[in-house]
C-alpha positions in Angstrom: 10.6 -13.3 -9.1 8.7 -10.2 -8.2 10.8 -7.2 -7.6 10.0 -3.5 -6.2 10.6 -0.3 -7.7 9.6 2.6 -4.9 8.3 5.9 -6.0 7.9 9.1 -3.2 4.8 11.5 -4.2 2.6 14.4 -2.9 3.3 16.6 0.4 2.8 13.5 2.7 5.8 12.1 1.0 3.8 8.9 0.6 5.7 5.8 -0.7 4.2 4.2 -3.9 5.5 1.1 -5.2 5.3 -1.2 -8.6 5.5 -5.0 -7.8 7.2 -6.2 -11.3 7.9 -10.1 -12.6 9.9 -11.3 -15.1 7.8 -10.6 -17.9 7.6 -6.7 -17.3 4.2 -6.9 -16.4 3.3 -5.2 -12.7 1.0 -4.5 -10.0 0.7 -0.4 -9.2 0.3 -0.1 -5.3 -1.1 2.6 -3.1 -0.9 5.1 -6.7 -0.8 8.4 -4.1 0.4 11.2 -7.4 -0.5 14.3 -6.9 -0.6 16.8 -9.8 0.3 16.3 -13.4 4.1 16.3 -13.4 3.9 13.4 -10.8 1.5 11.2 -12.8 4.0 12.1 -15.9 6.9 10.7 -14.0 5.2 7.2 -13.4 4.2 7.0 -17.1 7.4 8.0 -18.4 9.2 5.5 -15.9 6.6 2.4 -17.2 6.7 3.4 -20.8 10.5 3.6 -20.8 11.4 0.3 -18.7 8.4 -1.3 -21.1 5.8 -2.3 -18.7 2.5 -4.1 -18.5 0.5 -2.9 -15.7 -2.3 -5.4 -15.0 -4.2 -3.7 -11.6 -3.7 -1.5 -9.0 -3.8 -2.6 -5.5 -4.1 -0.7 -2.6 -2.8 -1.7 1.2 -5.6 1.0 2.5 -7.4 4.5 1.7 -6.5 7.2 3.3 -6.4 10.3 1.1 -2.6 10.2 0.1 -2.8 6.4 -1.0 -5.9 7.1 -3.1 -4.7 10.4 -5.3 -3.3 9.1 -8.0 -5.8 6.0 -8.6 -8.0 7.6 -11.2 -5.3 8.4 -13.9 -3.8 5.3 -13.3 -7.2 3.5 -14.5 -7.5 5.9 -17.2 -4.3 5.5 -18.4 -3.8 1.9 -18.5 -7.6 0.7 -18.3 -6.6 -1.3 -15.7 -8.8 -2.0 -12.4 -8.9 -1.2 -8.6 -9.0 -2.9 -6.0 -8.9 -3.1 -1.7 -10.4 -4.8 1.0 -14.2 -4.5 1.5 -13.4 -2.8 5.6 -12.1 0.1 3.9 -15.4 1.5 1.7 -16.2 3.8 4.6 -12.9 5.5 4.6 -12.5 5.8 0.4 -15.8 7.6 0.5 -14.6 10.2 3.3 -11.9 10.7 0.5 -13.4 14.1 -0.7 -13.6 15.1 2.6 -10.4 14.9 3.7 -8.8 16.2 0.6 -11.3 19.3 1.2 -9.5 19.3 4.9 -6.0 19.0 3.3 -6.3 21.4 0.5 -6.0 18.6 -2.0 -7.7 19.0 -5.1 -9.5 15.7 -5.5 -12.2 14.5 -8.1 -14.5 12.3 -7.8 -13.8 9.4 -5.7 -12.7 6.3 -7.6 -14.7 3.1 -8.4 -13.8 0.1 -6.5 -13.2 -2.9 -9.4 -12.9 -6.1 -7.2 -12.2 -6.6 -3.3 -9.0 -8.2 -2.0 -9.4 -11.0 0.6 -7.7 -11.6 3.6 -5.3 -15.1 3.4 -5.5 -15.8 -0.3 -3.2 -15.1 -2.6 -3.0 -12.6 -5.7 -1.6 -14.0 -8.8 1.0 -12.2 -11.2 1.9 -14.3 -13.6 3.4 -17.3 -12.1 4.4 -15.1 -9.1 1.9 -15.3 -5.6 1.6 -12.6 -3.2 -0.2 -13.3 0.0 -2.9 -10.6 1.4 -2.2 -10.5 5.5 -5.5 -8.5 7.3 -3.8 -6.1 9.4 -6.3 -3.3 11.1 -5.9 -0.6 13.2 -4.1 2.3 11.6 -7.5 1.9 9.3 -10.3 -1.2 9.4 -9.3 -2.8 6.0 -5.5 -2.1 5.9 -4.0 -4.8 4.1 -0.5 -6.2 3.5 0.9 -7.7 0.7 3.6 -10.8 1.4 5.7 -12.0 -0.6 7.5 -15.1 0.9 10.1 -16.0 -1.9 11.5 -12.7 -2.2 11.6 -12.0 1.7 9.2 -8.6 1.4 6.0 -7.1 2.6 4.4 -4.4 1.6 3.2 -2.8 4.7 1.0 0.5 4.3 0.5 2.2 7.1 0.9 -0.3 9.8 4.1 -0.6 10.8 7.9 1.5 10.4 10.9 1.8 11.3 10.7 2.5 14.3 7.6 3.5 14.5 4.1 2.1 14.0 0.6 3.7 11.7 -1.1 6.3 13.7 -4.8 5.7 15.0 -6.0 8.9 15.8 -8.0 8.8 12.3 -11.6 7.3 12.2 -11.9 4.0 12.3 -8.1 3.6 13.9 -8.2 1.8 17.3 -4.1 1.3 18.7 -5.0 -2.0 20.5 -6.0 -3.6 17.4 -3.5 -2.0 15.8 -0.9 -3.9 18.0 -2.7 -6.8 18.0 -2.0 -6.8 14.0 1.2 -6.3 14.4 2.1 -8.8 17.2 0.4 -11.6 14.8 0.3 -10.6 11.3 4.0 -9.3 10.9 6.1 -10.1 13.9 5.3 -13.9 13.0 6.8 -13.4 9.6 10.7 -14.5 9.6 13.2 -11.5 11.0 14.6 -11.3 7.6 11.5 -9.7 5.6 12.2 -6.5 4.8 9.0 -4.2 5.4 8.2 -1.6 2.6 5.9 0.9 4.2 3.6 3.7 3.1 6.0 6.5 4.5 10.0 6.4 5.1 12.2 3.6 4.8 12.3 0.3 4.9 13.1 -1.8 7.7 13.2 -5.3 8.6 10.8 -7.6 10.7 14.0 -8.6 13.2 15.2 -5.3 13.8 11.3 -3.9 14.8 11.1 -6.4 17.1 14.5 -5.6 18.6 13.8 -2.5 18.9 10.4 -0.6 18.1 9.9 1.3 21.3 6.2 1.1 20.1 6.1 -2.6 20.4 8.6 -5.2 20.4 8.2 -8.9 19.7 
C-alpha cells in the first residue's frame, strides 16, 4: 500500500507530498522548496526514514510547484515528469518567479510526459493519472483507488476550488473537471490538494459553495 507523507514549503504555503510503498521507495510530488534549509529538511526526512526516491511527478507547473524540482534531480538523479498541456506554463516559470521575487534558475528539463487514464507503477503499487484542466491546461491528478486518495493540485479544496485567473485557466472547464473527474470518484476519497487541507470527495459535493455534485 502506498501511503502519504505531506510537506508545507515556500511563502505560498504550497503542499508537497511523497507517495511511499512498502519497500521505502517513493514518488516526490509537486517538489515546491524554496531556499536551502527547505531542501535540507526533505533530505534529512528521506535519508532518515531510509528512502528510495524513484521520480518526481508533478500534478501541474505553476511556479510554487516547480521550485524545488532541480535539487531534487540533482540530489537523487532521479527524473521529471508532467503532462505534455503544461510545457507552455513551465517555461513562463522564470517569469513568474521574476514577478514574485523568487529566485529561480534555470527552468527544469522535462524527463518523460504523464498520460491521462493510464496508470503509474511503484512497485507493485498503481496510481491512476485523471486529466483535470482549468486551474492550468495539463493539471493532472493522481488516484489511488485502494488507499481511497487523490492527489489533487490545484483543482479542487476544501471548500473551495483552483483559481483561473492565470493564463491558460478557463473556470468552465475548470468545473467541467471537477463535475467528471473527481465528483465521480466514491464520497470517501480523501483529496490532498496543492494548498490547505485535505478534504473529502462527499463533503465537496455537500457543500462546496463553488460547485456541488
Amino acid at each position: 500500500m502506498l501511503r502519504v507523507e505531506t510537506f508545507t514549503f515556500n511563502p505560498f504555503q504550497e503542499n508537497t507530498y511523497l507517495l511511499i510503498n512498502d519497500d521505502n521507495e517513493c514518488w516526490i510530488v509537486d517538489p515546491g522548496m524554496y531556499g536551502v534549509d527547505e531542501e535540507q529538511a526533505m533530505f534529512r526526512f528521506i535519508a532518515d526514514n531510509e528512502l528510495k526516491p524513484q521520480q518526481i511527478i508533478n500534478t501541474h507547473a505553476h511556479i510554487d510547484h516547480v521550485l524545488g524540482i532541480d535539487a531534487m534531480k540533482q540530489k537523487y538523479n532521479i527524473k521529471f515528469g508532467m503532462h505534455r498541456l503544461e510545457e507552455p506554463v513551465l517555461a513562463n516559470a522564470g517569469g513568474s518567479a521574476m514577478m514574485f521575487g523568487f529566485n529561480f534558475g534555470a527552468t527544469p528539463v522535462v524527463d518523460f510526459f504523464i498520460e491521462e487514464n493510464k496508470s503509474l507503477q511503484l512497485g507493485k503499487d498503481e496510481v491512476t493519472v485523471l486529466l483535470t484542466p482549468g486551474h492550468s491546461p495539463g493539471s493532472i491528478v493522481f488516484y489511488y483507488e485502494p488507499g481511497q486518495w487523490a492527489i489533487g493540485g490545484d483543482v479542487l479544496f476544501l471548500g473551495s476550488v483552483g483559481r483561473t485567473d492565470l493564463p491558460g485557466g478557463n473556470q468552465d472547464v475548470l468545473m467541467q473537471s471537477i463535475q467528471s473527474q473527481l465528483y465521480t470518484l466514491p464520497d470517501a476519497t480523501v483529496v490532498h490538494p496543492g494548498h490547505g487541507p485535505a478534504t473529502h470527495i462527499g463533503h465537496e459535493k455537500k457543500t462546496n459553495p463553488f460547485i456541488r455534485g
